[in-house]
PDB file of the backbone (N, CA, C, O) and the ligand in Angstrom, with CONECT records:
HET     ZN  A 101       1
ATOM      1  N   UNK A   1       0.835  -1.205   0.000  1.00  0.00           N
ATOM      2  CA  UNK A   1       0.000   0.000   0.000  1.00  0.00           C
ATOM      3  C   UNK A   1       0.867   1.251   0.000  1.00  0.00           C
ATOM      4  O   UNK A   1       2.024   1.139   0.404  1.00  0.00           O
ATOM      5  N   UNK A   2       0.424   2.413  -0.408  1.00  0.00           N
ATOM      6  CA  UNK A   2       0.982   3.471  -0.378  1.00  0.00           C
ATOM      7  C   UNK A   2       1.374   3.747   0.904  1.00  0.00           C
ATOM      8  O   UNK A   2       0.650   3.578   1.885  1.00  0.00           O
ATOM      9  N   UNK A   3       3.067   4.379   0.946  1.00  0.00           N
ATOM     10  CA  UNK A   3       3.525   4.607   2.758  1.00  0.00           C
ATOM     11  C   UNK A   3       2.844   5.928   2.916  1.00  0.00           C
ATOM     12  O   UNK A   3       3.412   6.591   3.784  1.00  0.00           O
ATOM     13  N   UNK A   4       1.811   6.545   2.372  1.00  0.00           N
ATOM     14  CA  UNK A   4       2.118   7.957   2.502  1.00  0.00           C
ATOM     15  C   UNK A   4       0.341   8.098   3.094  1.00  0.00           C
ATOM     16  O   UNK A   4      -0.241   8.568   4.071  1.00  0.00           O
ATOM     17  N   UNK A   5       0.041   7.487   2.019  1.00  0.00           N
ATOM     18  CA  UNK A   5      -2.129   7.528   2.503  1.00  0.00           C
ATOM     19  C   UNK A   5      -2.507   6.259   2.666  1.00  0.00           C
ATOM     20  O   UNK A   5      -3.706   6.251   2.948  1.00  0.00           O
ATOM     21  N   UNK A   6      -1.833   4.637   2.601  1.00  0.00           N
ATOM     22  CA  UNK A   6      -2.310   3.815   2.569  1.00  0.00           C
ATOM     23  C   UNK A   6      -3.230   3.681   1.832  1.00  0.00           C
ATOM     24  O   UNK A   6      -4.259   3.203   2.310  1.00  0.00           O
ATOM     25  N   UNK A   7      -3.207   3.946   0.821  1.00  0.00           N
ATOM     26  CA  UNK A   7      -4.200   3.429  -0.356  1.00  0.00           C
ATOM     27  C   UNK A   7      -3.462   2.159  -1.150  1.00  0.00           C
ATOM     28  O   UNK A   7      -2.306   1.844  -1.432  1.00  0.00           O
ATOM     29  N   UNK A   8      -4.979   1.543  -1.373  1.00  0.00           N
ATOM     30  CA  UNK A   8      -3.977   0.599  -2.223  1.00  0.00           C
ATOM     31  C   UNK A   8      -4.475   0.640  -4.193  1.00  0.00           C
ATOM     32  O   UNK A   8      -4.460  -0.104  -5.173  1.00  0.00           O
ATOM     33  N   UNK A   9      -4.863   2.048  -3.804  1.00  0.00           N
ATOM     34  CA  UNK A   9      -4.977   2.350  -5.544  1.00  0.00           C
ATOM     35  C   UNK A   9      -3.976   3.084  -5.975  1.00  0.00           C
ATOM     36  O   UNK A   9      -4.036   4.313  -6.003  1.00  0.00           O
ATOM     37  N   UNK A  10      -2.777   2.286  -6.420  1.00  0.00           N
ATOM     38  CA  UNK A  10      -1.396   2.669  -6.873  1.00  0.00           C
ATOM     39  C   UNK A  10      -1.102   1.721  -8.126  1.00  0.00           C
ATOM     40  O   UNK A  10      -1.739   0.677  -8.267  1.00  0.00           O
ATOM     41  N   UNK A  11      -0.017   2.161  -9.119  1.00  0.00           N
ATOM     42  CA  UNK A  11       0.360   1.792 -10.052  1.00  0.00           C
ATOM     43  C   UNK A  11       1.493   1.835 -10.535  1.00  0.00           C
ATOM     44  O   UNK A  11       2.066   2.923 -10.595  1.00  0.00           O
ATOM     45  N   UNK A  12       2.129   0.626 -11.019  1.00  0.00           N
ATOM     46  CA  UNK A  12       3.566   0.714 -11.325  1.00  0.00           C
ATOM     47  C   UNK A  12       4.052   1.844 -12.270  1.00  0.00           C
ATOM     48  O   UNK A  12       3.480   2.252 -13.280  1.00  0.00           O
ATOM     49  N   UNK A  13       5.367   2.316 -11.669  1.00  0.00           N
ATOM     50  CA  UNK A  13       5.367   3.404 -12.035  1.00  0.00           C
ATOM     51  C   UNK A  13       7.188   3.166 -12.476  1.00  0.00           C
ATOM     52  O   UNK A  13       8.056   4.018 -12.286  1.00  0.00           O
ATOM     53  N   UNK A  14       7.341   2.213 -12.900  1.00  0.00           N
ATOM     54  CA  UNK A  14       9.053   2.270 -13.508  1.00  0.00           C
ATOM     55  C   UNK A  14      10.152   1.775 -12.424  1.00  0.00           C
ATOM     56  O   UNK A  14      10.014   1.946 -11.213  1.00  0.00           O
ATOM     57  N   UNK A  15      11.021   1.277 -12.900  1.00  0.00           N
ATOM     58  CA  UNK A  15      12.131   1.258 -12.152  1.00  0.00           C
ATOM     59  C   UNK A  15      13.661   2.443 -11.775  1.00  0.00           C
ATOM     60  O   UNK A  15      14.597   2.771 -12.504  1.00  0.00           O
ATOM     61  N   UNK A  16      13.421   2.714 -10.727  1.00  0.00           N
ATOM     62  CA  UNK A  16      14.630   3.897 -10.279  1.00  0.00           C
ATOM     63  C   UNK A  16      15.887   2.936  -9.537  1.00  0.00           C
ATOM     64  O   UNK A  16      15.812   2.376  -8.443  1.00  0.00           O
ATOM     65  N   UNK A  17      17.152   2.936 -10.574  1.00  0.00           N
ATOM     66  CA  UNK A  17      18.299   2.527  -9.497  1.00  0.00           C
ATOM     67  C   UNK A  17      17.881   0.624  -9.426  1.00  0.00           C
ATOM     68  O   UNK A  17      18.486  -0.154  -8.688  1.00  0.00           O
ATOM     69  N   UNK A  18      16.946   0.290 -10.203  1.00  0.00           N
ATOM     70  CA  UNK A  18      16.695  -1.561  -9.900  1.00  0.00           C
ATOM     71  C   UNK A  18      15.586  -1.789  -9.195  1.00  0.00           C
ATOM     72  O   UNK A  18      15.032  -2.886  -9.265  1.00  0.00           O
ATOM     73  N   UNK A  19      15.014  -0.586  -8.264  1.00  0.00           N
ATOM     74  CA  UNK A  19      14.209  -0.168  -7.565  1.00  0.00           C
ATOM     75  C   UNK A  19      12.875  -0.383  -8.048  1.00  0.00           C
ATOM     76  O   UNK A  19      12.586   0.509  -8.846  1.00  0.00           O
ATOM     77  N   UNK A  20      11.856  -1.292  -7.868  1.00  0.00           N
ATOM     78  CA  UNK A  20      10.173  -0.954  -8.879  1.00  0.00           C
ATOM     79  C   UNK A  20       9.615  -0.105  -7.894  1.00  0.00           C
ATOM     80  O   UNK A  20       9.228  -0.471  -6.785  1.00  0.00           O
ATOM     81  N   UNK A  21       9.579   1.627  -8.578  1.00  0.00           N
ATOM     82  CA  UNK A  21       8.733   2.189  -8.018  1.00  0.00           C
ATOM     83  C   UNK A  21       7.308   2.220  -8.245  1.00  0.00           C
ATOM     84  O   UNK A  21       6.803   1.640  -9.207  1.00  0.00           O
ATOM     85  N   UNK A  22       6.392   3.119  -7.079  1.00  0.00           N
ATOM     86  CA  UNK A  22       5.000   2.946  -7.422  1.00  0.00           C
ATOM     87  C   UNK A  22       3.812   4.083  -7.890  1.00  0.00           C
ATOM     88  O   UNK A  22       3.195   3.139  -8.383  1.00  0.00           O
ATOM     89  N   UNK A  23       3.193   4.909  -8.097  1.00  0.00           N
ATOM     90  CA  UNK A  23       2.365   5.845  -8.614  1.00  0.00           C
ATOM     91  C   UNK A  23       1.499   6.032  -7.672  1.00  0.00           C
ATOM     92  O   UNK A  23       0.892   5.007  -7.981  1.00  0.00           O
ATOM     93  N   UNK A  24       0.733   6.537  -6.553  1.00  0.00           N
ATOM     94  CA  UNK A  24       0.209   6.487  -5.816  1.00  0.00           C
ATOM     95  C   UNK A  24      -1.217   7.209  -7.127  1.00  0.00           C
ATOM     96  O   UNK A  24      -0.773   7.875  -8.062  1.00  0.00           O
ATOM     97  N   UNK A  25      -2.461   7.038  -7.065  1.00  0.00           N
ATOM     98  CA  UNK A  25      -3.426   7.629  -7.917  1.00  0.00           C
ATOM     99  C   UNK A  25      -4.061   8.317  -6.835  1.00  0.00           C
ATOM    100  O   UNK A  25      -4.777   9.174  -7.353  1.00  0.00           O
ATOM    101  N   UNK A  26      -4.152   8.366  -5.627  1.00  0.00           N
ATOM    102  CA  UNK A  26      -5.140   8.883  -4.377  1.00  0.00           C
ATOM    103  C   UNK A  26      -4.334  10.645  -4.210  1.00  0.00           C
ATOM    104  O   UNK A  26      -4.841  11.761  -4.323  1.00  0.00           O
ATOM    105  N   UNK A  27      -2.997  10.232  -3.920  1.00  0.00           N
ATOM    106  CA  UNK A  27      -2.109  11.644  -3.433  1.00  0.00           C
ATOM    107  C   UNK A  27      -1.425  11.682  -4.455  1.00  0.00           C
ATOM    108  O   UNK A  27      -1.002  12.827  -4.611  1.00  0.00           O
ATOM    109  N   UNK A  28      -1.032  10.858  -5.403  1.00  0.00           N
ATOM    110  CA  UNK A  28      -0.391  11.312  -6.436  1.00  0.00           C
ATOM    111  C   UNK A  28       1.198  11.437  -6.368  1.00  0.00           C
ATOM    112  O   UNK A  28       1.958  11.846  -7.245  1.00  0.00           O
ATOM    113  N   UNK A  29       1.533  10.908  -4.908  1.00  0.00           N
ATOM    114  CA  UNK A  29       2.976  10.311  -4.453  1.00  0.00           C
ATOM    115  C   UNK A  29       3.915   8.960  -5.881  1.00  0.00           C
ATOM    116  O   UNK A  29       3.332   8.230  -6.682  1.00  0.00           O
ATOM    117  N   UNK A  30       4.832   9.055  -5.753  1.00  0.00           N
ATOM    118  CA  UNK A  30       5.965   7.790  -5.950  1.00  0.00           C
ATOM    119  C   UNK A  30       6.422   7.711  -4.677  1.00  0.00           C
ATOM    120  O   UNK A  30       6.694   8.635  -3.910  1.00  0.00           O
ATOM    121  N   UNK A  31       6.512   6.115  -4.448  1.00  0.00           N
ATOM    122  CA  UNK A  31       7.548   5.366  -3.742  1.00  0.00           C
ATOM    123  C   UNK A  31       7.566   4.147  -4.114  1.00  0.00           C
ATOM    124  O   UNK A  31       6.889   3.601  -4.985  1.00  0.00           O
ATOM    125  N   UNK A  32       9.058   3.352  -2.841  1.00  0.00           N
ATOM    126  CA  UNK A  32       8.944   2.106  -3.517  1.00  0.00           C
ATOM    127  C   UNK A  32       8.891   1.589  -1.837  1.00  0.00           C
ATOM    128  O   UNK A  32       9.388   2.125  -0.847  1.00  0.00           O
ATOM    129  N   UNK A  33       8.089   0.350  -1.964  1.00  0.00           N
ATOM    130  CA  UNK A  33       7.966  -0.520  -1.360  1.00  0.00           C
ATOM    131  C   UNK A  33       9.326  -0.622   0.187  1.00  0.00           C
ATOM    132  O   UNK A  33      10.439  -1.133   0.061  1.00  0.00           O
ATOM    133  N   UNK A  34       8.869  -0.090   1.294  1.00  0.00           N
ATOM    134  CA  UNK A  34      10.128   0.529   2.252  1.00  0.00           C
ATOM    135  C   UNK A  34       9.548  -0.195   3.576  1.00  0.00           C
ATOM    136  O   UNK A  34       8.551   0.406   3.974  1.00  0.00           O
ATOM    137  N   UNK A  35       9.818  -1.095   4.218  1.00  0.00           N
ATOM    138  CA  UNK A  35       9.033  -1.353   5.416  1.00  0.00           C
ATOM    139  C   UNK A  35       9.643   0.116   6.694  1.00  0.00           C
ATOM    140  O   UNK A  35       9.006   0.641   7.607  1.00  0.00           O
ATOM    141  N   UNK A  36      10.499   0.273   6.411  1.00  0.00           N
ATOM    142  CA  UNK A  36      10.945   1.692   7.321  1.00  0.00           C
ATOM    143  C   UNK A  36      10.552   2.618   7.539  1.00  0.00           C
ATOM    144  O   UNK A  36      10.332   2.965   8.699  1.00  0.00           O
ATOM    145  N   UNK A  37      10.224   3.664   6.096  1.00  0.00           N
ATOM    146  CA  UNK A  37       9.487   4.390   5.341  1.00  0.00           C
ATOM    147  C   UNK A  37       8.198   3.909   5.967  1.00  0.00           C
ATOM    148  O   UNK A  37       7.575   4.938   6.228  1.00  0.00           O
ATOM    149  N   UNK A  38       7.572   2.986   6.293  1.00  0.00           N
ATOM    150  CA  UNK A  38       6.798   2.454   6.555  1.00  0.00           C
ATOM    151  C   UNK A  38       6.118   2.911   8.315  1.00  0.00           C
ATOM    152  O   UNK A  38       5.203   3.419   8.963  1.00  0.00           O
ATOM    153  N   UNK A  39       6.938   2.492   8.325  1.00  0.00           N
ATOM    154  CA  UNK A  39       6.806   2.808  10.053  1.00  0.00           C
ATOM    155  C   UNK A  39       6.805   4.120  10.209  1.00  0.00           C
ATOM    156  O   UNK A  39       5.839   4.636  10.772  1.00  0.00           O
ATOM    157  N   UNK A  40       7.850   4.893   9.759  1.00  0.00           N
ATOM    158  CA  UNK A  40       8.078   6.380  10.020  1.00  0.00           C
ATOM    159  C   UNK A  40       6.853   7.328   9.853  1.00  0.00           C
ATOM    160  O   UNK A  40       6.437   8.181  10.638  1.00  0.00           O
ATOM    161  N   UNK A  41       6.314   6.906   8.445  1.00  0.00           N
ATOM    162  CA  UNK A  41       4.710   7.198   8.044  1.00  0.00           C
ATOM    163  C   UNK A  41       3.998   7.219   9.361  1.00  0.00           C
ATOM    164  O   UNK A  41       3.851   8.227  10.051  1.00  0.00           O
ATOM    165  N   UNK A  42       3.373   5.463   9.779  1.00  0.00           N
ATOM    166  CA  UNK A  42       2.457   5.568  11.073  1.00  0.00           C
ATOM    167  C   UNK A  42       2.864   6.524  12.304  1.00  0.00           C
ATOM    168  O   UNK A  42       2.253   6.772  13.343  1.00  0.00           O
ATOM    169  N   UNK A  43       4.110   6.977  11.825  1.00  0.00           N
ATOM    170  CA  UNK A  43       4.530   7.810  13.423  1.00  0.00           C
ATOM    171  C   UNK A  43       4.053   8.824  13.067  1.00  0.00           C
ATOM    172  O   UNK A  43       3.249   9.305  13.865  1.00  0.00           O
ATOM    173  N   UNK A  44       4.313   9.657  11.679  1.00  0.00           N
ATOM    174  CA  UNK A  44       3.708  11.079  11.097  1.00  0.00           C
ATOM    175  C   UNK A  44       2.121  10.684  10.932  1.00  0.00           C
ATOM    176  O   UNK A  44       1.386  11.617  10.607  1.00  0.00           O
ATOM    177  N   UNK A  45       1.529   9.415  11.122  1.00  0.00           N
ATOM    178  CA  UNK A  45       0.062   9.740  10.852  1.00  0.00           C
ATOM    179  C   UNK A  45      -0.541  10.215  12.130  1.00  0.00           C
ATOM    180  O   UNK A  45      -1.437  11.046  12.281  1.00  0.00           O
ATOM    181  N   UNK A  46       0.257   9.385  13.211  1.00  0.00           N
ATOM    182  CA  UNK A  46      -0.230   9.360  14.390  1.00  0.00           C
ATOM    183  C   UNK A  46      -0.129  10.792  15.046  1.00  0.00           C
ATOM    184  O   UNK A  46      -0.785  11.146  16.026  1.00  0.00           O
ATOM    185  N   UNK A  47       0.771  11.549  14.376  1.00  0.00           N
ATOM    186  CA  UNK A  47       0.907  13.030  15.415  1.00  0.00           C
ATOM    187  C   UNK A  47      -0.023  13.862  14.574  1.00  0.00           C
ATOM    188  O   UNK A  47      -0.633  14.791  15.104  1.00  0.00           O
ATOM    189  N   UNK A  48      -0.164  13.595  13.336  1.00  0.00           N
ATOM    190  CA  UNK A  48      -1.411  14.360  12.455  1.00  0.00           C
ATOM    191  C   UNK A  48      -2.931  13.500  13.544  1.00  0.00           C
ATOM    192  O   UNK A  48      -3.491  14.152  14.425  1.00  0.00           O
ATOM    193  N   UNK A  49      -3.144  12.731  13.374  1.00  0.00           N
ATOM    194  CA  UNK A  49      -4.010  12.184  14.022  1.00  0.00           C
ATOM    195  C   UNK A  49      -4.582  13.104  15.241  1.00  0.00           C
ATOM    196  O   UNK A  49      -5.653  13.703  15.331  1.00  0.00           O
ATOM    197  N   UNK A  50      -3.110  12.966  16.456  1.00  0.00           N
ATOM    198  CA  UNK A  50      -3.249  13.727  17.362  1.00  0.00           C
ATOM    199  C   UNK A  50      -3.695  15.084  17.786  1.00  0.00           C
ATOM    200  O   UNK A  50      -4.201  15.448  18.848  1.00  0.00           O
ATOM    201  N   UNK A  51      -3.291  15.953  16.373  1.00  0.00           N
ATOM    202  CA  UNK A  51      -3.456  17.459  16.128  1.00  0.00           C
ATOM    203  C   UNK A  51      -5.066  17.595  15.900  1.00  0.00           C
ATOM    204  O   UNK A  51      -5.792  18.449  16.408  1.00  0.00           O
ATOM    205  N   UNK A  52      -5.373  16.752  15.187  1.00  0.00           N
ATOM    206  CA  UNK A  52      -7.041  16.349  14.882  1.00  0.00           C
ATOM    207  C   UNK A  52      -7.499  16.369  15.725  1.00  0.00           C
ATOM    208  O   UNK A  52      -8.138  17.370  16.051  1.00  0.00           O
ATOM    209  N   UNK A  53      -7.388  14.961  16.753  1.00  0.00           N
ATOM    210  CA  UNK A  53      -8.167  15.130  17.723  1.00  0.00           C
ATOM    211  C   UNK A  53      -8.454  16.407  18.935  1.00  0.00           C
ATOM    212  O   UNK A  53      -9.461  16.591  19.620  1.00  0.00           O
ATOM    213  N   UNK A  54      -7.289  17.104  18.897  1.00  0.00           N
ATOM    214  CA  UNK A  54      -7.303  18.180  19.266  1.00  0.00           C
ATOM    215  C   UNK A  54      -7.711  19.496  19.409  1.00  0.00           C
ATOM    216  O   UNK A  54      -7.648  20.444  20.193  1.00  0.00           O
ATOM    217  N   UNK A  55      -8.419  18.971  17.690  1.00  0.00           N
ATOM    218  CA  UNK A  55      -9.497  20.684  17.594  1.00  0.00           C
ATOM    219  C   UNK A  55      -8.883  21.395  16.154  1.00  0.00           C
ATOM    220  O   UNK A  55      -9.482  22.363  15.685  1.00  0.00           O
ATOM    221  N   UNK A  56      -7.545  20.810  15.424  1.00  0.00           N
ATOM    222  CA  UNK A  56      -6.888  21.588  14.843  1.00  0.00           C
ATOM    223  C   UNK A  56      -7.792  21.054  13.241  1.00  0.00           C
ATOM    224  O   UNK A  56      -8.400  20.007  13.020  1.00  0.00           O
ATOM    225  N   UNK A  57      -7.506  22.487  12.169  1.00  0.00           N
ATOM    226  CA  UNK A  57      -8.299  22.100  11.305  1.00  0.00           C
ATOM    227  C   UNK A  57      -7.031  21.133   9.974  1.00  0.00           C
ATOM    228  O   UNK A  57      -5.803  21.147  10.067  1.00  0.00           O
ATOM    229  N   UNK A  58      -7.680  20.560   9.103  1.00  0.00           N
ATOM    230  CA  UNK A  58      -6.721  19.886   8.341  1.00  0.00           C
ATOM    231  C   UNK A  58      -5.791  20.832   7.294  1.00  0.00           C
ATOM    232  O   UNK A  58      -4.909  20.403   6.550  1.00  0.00           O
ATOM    233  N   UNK A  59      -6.173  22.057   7.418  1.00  0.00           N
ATOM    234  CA  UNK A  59      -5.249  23.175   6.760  1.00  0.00           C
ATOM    235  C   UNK A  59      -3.879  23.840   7.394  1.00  0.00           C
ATOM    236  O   UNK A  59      -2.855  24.345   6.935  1.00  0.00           O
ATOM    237  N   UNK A  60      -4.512  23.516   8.917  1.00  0.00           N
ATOM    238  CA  UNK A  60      -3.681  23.864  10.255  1.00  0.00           C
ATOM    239  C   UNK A  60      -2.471  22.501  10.330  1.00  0.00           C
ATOM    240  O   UNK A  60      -1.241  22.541  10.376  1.00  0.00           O
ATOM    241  N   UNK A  61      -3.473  21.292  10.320  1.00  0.00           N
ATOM    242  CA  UNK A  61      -1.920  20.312  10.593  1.00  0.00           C
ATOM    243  C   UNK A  61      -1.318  19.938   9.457  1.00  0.00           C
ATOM    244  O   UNK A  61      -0.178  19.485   9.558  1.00  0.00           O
ATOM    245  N   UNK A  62      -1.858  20.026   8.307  1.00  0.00           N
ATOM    246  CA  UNK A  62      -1.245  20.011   6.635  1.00  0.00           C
ATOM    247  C   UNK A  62      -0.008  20.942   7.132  1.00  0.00           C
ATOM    248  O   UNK A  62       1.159  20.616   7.350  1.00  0.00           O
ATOM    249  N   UNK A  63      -0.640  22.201   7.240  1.00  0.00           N
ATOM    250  CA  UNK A  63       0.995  23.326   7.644  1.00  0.00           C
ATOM    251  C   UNK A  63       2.207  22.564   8.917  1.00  0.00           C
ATOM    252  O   UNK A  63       3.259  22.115   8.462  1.00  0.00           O
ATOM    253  N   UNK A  64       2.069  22.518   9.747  1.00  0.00           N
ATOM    254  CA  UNK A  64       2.625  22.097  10.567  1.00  0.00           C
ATOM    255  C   UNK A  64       3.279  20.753  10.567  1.00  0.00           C
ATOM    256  O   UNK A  64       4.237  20.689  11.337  1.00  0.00           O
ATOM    257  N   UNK A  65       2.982  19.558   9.837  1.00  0.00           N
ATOM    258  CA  UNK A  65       3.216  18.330   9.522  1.00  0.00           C
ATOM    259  C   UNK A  65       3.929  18.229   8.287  1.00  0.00           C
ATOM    260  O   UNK A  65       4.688  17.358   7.862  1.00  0.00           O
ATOM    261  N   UNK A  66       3.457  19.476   7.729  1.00  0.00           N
ATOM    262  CA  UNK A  66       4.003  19.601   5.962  1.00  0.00           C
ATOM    263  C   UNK A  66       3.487  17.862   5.030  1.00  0.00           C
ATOM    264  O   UNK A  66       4.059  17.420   4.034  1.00  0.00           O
ATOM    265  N   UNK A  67       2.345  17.234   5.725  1.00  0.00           N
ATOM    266  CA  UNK A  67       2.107  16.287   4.953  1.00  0.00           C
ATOM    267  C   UNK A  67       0.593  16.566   4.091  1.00  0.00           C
ATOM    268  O   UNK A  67      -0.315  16.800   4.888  1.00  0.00           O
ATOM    269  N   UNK A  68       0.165  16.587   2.667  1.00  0.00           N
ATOM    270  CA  UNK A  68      -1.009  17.168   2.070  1.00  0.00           C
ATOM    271  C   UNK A  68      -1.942  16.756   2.727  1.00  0.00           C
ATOM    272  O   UNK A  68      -2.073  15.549   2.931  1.00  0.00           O
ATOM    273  N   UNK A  69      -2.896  17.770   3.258  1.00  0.00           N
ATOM    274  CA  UNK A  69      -4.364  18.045   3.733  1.00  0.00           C
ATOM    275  C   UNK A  69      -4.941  16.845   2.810  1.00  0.00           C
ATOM    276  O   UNK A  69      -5.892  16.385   3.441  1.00  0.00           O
ATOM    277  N   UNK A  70      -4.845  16.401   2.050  1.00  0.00           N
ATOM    278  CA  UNK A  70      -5.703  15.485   1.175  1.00  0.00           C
ATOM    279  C   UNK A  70      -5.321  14.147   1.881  1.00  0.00           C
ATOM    280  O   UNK A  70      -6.150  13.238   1.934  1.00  0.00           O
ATOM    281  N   UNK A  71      -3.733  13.976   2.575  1.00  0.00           N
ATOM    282  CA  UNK A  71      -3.722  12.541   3.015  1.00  0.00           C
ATOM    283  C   UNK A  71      -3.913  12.592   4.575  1.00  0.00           C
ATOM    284  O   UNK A  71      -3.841  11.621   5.329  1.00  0.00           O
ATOM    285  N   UNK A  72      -4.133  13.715   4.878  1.00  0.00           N
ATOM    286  CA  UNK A  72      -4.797  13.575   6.571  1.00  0.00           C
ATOM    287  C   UNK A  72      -6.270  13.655   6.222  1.00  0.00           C
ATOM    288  O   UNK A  72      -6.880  12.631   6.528  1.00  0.00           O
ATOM    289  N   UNK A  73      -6.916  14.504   5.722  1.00  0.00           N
ATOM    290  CA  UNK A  73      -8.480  14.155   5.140  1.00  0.00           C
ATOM    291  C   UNK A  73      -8.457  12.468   5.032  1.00  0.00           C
ATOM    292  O   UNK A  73      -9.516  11.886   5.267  1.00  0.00           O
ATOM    293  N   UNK A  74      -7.483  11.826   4.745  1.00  0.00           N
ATOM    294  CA  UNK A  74      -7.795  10.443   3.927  1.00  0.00           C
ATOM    295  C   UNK A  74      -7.683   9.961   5.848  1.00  0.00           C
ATOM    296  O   UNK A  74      -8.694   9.419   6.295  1.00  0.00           O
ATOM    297  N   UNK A  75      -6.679  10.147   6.680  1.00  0.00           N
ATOM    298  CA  UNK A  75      -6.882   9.617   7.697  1.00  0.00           C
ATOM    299  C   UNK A  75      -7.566   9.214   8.790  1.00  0.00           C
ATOM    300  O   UNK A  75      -7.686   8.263   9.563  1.00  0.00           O
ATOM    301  N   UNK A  76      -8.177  10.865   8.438  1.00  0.00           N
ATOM    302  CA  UNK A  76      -9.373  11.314   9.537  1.00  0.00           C
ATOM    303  C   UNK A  76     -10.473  10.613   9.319  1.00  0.00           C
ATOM    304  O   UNK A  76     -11.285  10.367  10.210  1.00  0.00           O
ATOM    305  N   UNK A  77     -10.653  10.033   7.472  1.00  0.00           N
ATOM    306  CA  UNK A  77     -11.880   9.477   7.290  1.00  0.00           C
ATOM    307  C   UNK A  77     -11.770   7.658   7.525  1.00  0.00           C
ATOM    308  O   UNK A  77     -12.681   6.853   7.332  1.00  0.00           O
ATOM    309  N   UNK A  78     -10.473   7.388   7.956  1.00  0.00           N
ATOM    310  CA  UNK A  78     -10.277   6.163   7.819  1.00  0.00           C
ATOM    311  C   UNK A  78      -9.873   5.316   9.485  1.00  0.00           C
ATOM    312  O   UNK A  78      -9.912   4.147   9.866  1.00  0.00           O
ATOM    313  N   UNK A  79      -9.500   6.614  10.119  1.00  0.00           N
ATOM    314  CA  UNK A  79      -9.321   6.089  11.755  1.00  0.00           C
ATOM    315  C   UNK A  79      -9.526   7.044  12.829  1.00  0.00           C
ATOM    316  O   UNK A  79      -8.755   7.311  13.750  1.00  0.00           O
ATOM    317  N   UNK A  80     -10.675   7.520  12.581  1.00  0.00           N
ATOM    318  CA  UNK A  80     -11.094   8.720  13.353  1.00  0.00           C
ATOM    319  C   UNK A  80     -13.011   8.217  13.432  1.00  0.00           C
ATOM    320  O   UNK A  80     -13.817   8.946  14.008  1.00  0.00           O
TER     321      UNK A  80
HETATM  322 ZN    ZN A 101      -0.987   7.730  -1.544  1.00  0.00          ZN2+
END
C-alpha cells in the first residue's frame, strides 16, 4: 500500500536505481515498497491524528506536519 495515505490504488510506475517504483493515484505520491518508510509514516500519521483530535483544522496540521491536507483528510476518514 501506499507509505504515505495507505491506499492501495497505486500503479507501477518504472524502475529507479533496480528499484520498482509505485504511482500512488489517491495523493499522487511515488515510492517504492520501504518497510521503514513504513513505520516512520504511522509515526507522522499518528501526530497528524493527534493534532485532529485536538481541535486543529486539516489546513492547520497540513501546515505544521508539511504532509497534504488530502492525506490527513484520507486519515481522519479512515481512523477517526
Ligand atoms: Zn498515496
Amino acid at each position: 500500500m501506499c507509505p504515505y495515505c495507505e491506499s492501495k490504488n497505486y500503479v507501477k510506475n518504472g524502475k529507479v536505481n533496480g528499484k520498482q517504483t509505485y504511482l500512488c493515484k489517491d495523493c499522487g505520491k511515488r515510492f517504492v515498497m520501504n518497510r521503514e518508510k513504513n513505520a516512520y509514516n504511522n509515526i507522522r500519521r499518528e501526530e497528524a491524528l493527534k493534532l485532529y483530535r485536538e481541535g486543529l483544522s486539516l489546513r492547520k496540521i497540513s501546515k505544521l506536519t508539511n504532509i497534504p491536507h488530502t492525506t490527513i483528510n484520507y486519515w481522519v476518514r479512515k481512523y477517526t
